[in-house]
N, CA, C and O atoms as CSV, one atom per row, in Angstrom:
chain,resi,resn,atom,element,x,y,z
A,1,UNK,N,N,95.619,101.067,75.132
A,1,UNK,CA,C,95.906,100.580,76.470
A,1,UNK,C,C,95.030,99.375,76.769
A,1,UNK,O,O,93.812,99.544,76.737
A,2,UNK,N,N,95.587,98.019,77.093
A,2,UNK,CA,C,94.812,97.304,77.457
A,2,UNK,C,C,93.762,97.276,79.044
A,2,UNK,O,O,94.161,97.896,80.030
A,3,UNK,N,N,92.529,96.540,79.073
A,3,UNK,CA,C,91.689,97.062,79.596
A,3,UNK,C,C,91.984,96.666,81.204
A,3,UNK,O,O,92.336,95.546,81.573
A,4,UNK,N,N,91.752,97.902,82.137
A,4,UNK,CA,C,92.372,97.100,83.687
A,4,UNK,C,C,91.052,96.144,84.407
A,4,UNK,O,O,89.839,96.032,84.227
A,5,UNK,N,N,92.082,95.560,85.306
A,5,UNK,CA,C,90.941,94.035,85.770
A,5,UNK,C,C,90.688,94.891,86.741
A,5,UNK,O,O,89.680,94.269,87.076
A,6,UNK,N,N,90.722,96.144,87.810
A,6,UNK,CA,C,90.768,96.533,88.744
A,6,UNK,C,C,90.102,98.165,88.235
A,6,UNK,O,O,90.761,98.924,87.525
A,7,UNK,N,N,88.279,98.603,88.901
A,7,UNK,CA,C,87.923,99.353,88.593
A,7,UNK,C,C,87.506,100.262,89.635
A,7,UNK,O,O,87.443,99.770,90.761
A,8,UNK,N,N,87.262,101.260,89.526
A,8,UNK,CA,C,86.716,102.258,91.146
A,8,UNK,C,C,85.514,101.738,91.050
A,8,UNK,O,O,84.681,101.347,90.233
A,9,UNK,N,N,85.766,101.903,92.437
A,9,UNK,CA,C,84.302,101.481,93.363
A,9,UNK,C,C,84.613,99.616,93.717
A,9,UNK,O,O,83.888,98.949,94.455
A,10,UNK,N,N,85.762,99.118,93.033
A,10,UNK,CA,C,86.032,97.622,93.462
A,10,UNK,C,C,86.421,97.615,95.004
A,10,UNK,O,O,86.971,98.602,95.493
A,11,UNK,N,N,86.089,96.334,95.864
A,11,UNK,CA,C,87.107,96.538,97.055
A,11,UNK,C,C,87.926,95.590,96.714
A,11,UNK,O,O,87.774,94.665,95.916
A,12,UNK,N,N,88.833,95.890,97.391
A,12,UNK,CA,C,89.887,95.524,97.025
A,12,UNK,C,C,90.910,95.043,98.282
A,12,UNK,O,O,90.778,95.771,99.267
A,13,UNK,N,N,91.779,94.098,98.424
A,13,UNK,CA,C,92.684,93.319,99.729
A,13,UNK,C,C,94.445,93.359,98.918
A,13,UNK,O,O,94.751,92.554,98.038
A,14,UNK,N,N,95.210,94.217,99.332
A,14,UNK,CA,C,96.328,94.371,99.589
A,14,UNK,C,C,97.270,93.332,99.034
A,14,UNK,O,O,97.338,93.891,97.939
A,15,UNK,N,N,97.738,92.704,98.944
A,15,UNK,CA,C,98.774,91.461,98.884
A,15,UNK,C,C,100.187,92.078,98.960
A,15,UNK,O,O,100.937,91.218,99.421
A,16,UNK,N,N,100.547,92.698,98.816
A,16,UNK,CA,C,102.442,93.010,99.537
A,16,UNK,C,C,102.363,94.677,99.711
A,16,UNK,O,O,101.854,95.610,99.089
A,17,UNK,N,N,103.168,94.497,100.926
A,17,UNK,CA,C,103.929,95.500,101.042
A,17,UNK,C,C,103.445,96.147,102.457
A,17,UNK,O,O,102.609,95.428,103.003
A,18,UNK,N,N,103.816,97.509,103.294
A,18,UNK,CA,C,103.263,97.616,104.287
A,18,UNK,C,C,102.187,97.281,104.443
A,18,UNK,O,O,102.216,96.604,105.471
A,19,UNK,N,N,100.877,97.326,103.949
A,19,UNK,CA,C,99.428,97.267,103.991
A,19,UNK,C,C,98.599,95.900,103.791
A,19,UNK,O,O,97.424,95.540,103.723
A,20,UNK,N,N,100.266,95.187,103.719
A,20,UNK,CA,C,99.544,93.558,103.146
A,20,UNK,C,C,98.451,93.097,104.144
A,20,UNK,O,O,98.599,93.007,105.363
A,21,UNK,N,N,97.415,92.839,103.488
A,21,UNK,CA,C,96.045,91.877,103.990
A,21,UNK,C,C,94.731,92.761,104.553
A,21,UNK,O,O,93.722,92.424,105.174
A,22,UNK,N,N,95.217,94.050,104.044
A,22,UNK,CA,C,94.190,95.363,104.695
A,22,UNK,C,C,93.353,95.026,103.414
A,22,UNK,O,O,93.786,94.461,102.409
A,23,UNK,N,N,91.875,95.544,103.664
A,23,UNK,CA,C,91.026,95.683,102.519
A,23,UNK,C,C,90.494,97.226,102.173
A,23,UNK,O,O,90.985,98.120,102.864
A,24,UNK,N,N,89.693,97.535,101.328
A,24,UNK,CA,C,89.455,99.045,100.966
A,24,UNK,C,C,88.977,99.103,99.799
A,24,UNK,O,O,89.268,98.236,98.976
A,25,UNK,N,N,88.068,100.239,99.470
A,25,UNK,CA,C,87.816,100.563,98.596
A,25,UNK,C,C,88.081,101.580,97.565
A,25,UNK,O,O,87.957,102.762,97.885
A,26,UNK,N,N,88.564,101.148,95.908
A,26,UNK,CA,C,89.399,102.031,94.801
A,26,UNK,C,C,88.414,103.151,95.212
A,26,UNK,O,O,87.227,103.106,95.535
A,27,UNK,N,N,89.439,104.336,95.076
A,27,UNK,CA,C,88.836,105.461,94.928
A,27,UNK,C,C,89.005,106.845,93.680
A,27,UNK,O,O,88.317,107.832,93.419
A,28,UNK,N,N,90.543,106.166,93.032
A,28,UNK,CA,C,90.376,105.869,91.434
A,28,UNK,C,C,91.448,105.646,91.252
A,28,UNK,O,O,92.258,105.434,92.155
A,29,UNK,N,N,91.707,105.640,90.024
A,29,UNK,CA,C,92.951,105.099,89.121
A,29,UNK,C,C,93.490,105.639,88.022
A,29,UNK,O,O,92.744,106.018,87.119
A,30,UNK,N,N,95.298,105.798,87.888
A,30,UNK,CA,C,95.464,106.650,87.496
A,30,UNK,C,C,97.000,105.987,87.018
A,30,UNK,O,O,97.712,105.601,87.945
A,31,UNK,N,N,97.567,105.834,85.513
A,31,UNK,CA,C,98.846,105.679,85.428
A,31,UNK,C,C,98.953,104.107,85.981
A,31,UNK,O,O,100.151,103.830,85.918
A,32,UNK,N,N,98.359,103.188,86.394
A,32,UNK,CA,C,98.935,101.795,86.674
A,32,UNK,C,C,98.507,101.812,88.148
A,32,UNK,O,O,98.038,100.754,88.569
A,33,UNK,N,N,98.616,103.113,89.220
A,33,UNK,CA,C,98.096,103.242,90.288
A,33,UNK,C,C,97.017,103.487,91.043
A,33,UNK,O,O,96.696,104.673,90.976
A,34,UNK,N,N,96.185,102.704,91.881
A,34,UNK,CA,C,94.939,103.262,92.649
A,34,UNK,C,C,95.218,103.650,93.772
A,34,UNK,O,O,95.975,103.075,94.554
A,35,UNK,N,N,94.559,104.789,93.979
A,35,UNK,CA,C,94.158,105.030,95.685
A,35,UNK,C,C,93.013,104.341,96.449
A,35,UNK,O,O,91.812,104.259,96.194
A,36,UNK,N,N,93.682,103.921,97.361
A,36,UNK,CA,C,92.331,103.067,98.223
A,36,UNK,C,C,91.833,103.548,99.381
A,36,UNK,O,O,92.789,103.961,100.038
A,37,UNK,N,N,90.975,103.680,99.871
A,37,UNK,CA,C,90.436,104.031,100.815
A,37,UNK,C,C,90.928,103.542,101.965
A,37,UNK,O,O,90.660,102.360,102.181
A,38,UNK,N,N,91.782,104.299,103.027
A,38,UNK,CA,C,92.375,103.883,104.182
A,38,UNK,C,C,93.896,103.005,103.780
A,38,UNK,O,O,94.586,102.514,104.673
A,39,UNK,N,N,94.213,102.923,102.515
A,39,UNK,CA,C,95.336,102.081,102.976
A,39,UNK,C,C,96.156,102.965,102.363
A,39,UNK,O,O,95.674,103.865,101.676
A,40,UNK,N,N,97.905,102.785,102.580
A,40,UNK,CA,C,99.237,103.294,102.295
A,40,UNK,C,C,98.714,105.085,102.687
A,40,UNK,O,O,98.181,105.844,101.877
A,41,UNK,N,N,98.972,105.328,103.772
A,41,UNK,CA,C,98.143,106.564,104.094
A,41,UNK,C,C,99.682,107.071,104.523
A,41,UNK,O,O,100.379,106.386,105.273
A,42,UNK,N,N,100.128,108.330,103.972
A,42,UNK,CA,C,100.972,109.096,104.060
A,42,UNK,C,C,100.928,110.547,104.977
A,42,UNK,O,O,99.733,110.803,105.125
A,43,UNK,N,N,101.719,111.540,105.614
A,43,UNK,CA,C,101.969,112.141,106.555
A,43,UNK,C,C,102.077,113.446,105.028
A,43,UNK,O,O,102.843,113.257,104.082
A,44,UNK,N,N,101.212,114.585,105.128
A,44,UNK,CA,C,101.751,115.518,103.631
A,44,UNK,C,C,101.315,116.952,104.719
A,44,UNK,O,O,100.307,117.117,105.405
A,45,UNK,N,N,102.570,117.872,104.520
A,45,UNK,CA,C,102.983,118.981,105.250
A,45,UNK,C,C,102.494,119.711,104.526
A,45,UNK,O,O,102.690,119.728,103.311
A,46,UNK,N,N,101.626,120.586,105.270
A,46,UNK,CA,C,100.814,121.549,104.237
A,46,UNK,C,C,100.605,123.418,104.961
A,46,UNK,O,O,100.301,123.790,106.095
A,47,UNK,N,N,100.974,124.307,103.539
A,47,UNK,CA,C,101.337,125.585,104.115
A,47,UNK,C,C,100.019,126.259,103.901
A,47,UNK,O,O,99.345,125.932,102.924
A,48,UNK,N,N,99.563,127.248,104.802
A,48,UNK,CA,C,97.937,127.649,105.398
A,48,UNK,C,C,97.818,128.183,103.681
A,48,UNK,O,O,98.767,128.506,102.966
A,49,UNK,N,N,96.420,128.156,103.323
A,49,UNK,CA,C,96.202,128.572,102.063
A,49,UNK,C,C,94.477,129.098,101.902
A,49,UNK,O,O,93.605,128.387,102.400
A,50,UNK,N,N,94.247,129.902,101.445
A,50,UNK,CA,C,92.538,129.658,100.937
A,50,UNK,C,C,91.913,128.997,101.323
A,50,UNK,O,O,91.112,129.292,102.210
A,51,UNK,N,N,92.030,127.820,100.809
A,51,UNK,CA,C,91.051,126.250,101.397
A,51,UNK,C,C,91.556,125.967,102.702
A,51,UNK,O,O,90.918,125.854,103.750
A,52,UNK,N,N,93.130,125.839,102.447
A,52,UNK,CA,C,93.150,125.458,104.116
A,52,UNK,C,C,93.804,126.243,105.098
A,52,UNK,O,O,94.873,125.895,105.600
A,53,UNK,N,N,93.066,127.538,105.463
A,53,UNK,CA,C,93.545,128.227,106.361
A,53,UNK,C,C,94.215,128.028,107.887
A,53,UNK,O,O,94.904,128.843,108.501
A,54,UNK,N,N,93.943,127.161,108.156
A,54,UNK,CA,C,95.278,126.331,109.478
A,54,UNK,C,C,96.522,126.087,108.836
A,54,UNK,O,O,97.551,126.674,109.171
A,55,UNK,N,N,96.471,125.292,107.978
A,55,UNK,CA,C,97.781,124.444,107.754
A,55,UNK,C,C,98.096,123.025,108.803
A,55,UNK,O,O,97.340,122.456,109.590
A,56,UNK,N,N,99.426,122.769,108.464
A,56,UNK,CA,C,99.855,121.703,109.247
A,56,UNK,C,C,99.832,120.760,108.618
A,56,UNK,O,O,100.046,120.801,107.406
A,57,UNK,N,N,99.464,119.217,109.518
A,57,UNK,CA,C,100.090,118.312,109.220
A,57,UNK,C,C,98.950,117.258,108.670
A,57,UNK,O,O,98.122,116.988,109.541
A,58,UNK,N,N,98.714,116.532,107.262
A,58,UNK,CA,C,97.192,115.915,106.835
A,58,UNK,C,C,97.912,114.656,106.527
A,58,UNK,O,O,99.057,114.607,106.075
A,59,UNK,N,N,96.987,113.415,106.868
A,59,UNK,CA,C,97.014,112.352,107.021
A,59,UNK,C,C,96.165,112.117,105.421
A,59,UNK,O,O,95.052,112.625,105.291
A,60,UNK,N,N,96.744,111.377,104.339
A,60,UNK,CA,C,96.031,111.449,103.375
A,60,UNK,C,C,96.375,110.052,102.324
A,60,UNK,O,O,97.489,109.628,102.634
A,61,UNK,N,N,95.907,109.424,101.464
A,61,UNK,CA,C,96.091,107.699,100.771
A,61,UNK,C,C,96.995,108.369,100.057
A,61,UNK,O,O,97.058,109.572,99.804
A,62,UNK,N,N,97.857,107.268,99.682
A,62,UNK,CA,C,98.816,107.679,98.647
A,62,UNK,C,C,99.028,106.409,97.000
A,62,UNK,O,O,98.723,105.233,97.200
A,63,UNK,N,N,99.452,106.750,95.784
A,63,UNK,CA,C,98.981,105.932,95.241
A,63,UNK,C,C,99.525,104.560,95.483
A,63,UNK,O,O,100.520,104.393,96.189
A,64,UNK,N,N,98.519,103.012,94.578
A,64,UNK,CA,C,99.372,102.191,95.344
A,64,UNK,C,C,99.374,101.086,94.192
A,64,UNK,O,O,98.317,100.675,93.713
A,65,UNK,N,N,100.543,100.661,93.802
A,65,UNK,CA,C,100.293,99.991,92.063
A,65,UNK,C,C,99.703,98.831,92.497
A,65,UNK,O,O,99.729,98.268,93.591
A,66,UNK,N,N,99.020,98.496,91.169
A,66,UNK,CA,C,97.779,97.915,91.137
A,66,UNK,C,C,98.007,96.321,90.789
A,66,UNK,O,O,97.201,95.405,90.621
A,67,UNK,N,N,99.582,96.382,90.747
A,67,UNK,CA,C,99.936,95.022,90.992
A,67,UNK,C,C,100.302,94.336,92.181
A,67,UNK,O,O,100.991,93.322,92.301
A,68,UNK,N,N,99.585,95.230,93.287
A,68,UNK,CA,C,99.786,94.819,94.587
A,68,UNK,C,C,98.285,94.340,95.123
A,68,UNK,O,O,98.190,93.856,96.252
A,69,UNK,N,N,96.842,94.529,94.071
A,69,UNK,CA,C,96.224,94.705,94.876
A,69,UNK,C,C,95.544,93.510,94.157
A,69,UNK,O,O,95.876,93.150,93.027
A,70,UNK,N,N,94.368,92.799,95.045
A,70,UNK,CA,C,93.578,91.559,94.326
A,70,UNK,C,C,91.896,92.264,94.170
A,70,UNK,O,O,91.480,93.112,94.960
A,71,UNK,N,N,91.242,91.830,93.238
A,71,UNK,CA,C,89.479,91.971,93.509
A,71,UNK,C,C,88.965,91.036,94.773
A,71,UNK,O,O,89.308,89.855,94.710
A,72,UNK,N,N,88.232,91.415,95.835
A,72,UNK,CA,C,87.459,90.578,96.244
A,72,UNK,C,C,86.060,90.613,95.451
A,72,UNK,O,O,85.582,91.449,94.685
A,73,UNK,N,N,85.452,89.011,96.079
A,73,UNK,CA,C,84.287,88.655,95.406
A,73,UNK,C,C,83.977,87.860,96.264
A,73,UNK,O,O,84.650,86.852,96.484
A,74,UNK,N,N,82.781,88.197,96.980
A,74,UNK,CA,C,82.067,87.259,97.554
A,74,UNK,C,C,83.246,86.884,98.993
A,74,UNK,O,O,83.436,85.793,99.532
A,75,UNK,N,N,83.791,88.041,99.264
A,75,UNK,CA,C,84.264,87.785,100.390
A,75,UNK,C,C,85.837,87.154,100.860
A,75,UNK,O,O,86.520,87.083,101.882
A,76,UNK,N,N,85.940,86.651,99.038
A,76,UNK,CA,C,87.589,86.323,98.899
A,76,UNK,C,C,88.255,86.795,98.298
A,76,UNK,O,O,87.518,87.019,97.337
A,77,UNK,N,N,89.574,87.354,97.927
A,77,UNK,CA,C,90.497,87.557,96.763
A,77,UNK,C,C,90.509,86.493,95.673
A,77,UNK,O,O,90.907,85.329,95.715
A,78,UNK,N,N,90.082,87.051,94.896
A,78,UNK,CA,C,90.504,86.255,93.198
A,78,UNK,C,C,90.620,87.249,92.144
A,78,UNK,O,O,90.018,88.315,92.013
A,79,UNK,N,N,91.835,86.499,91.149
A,79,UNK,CA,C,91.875,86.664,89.972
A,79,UNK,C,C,90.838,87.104,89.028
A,79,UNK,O,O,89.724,86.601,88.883
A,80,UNK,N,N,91.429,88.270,88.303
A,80,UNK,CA,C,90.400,88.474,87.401
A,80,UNK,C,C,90.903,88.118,85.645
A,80,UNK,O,O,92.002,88.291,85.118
A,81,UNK,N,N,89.417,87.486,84.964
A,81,UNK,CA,C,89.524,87.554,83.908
A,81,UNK,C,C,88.413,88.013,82.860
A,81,UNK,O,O,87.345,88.557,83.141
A,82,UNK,N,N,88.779,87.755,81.884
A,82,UNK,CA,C,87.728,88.350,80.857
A,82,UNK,C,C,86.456,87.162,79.980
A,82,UNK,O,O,86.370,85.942,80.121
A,83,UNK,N,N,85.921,87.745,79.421
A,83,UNK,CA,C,84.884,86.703,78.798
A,83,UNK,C,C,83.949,87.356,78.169
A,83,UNK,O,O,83.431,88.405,78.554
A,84,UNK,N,N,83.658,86.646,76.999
A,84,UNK,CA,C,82.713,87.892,75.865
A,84,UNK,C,C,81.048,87.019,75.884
A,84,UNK,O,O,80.844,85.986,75.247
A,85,UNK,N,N,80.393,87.454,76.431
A,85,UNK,CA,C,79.521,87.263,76.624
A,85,UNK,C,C,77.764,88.467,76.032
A,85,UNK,O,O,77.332,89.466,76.607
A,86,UNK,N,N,77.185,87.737,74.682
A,86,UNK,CA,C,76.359,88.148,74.245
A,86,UNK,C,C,77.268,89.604,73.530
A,86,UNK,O,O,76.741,90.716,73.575
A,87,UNK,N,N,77.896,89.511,73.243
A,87,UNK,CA,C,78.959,90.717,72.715
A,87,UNK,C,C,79.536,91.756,73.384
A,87,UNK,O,O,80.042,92.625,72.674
A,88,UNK,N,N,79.595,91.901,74.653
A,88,UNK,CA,C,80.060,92.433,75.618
A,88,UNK,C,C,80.886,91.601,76.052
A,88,UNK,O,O,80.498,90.457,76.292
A,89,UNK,N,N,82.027,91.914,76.229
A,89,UNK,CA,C,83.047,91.854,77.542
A,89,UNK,C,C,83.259,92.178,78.812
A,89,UNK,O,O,83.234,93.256,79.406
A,90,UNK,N,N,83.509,90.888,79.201
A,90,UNK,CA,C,82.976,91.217,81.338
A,90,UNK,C,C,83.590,90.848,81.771
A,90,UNK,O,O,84.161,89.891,81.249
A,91,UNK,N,N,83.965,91.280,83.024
A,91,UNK,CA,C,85.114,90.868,84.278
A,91,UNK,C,C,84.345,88.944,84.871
A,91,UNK,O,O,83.261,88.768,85.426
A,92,UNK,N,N,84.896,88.356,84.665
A,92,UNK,CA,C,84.895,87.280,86.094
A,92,UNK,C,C,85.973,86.873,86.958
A,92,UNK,O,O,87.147,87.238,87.026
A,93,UNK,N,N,85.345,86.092,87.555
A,93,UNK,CA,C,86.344,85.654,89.055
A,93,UNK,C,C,87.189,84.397,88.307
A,93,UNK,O,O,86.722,83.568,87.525
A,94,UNK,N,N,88.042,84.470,88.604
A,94,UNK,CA,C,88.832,83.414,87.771
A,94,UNK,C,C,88.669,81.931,89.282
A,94,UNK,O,O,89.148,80.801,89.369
A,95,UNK,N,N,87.838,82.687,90.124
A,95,UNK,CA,C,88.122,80.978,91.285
A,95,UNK,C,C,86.912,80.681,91.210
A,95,UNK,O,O,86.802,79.480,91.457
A,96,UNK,N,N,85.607,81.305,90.924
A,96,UNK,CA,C,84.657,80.546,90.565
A,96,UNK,C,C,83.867,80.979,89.363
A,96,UNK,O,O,82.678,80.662,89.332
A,97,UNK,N,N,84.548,81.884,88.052
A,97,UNK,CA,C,83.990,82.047,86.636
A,97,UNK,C,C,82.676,82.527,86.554
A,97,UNK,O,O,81.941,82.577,85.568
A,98,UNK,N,N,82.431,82.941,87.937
A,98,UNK,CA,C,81.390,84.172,87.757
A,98,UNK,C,C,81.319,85.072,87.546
A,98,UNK,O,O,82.318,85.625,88.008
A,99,UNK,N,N,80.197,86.318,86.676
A,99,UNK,CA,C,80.948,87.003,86.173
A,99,UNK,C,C,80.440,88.363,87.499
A,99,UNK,O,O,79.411,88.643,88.113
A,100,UNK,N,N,82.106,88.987,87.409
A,100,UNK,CA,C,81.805,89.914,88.451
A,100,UNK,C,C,80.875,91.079,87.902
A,100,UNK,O,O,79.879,91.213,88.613
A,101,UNK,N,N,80.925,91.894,86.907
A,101,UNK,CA,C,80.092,92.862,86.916
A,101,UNK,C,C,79.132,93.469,85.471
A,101,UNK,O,O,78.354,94.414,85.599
């Protein structure tokens, strides 16, 4: 599997779809999809159980493909790319080739 530009714990800004231009933070990733913190937040009907002895109605993220979403850095959305540096491979910002992490 090639390696994703988009890791938990990144924040991250929306670019299409209901949630376009919201920001948030991955909270992980899974199959091509992340969950983000506060965004694409879904309505999930839930029957009383063990853990959740009320039941009802939970407000909860739902996944959100990860070709919707950009890295911020330094406060903007940019592109990510790669770069082998001292024999490691590292994320940078493709708008100013710093390396993100």
């Amino acid at each position: 599997m090639a390696t994703l530009k988009i890791k938990k714990g990144d924040t991250v800004k929306v670019i299409a779809g209901k949630d376009k231009d919201k920001e948030g933070k991955v909270l992980s990733i899974k199959d091509g999809k992340a969950i983000v913190e506060g965004i694409n937040m879904v309505t999930k009907h839930a029957k009383p159980s063990m853990s959740n002895q009320q039941g009802g109605i939970i407000n909860k993220e739902a996944p959100i493909d990860l070709s919707n979403l950009m890295v911020m850095y330094k406060g903007k959305a940019t592109r990510v790319g790669f770069k082998v540096e001292d024999g490691k491979k590292v994320r940078i910002a493709k708008s100013t080739g710093e390396v993100i992490d």
